[in-house]
Steps between C-alpha positions, in 0.01 A plus 500: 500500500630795412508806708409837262821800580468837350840674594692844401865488444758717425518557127714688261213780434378477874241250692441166239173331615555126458166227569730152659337199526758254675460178450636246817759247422590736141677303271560821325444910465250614197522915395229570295452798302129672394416663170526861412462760773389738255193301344373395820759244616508360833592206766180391534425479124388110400790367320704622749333365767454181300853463481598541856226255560653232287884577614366487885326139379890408393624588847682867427359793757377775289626863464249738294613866473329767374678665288612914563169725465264194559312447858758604828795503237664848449716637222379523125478264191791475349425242181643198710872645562488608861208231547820272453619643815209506685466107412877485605391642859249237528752228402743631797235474772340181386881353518558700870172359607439172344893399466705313205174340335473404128352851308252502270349792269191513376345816352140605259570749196742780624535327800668194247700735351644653829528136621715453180703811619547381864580149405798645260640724784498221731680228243762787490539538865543063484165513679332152327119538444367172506221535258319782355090485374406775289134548386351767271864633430564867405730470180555684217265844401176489677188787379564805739896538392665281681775288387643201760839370458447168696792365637589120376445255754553132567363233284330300765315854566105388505371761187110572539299691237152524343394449152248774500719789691398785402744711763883295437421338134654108468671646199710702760585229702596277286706730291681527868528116585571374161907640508500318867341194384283541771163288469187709552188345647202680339159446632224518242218743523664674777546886548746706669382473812352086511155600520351113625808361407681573810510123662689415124761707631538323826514157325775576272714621761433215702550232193819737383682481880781279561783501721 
């Protein structure tokens, strides 16, 4: 059973509000990331939640930050460079709190694409990620000018994506994954956000997950 945290911690642009959910006897220590601040983005969106869900299910506690500008987080949106930081913060007191667990990343549209950022820093820092799940993945140019330079990540990353997004287009991400050989698990029917499709989500992490 897990017992529901909402902290503030110290963060790079001031107080970072941060929802924990630890998990006793953690086999490992999931971040995950929510979707853009700007277009109404938070912790407690579905996908997010449906992730942390699943990676609690696997044994990891459960870290979800909201991101600078978004619920008791200060600072301003800053297109998912400081959020990097801010994610970083997190990572230091989940590994002062929670100690020398496994870490896994797991992020929804921006939040993928900062995930993608974090997980680089940390591989250059010879911090090892254990395994990353990315769903709904900002990459590429997206309507409303925005252009995401995702970060490559490891093949054995678990890829999520919707036939009928209308928000990240597959097009995008596979344009992204194809140079990485990186397999992409695309869920027909489904929009940007999983509308009924949510549990399909949960199921290919679990099939996906191996030691």
């Amino acid at each position: 059973m897990t017992r529901h945290e909402r902290i503030l911690l110290d963060g790079p642009a001031g107080k970072l509000e941060v929802f924990v959910d630890p998990r006793e006897a953690a086999t490992g220590i999931a971040l995950i990331a929510h979707p853009h601040p700007l277009f109404g983005g938070t912790a407690d969106n579905k996908v997010v939640t449906t992730l942390a869900k699943a990676l609690r299910e696997l044994g990891c506690t459960t870290l979800r930050p909201s991101f600078r500008g978004v619920g008791g987080s200060e600072g301003v949106h800053d297109r998912g460079i400081a959020e990097t930081d801010d994610l970083y913060a997190v990572y230091v007191y989940a590994r002062g709190r929670f100690g020398d667990l496994p870490i896994y990343l797991a992020g929804f549209s921006f939040g993928a694409f900062v995930v993608t950022r974090l997980a680089k820093r940390l591989q250059e820092s010879a911090v090892v990620v254990r395994r990353l799940v990315l769903v709904g993945t900002a990459a590429g140019f997206i309507e409303g000018d925005r252009q995401y330079e995702t970060e490559a990540v490891a093949p054995d990353t678990i890829v999520i994506h919707g036939s009928a997004d209308a928000t990240v287009p597959l097009a995008n991400v596979l344009k992204w994954a194809e140079p990485l050989e990186l397999p992409v698990t695309v869920v027909a029917g489904a929009d940007h956000f999983f509308h009924r499709r949510l549990h399909i989500i949960r199921k290919i992490i679990h099939d996906a997950w191996k030691p």
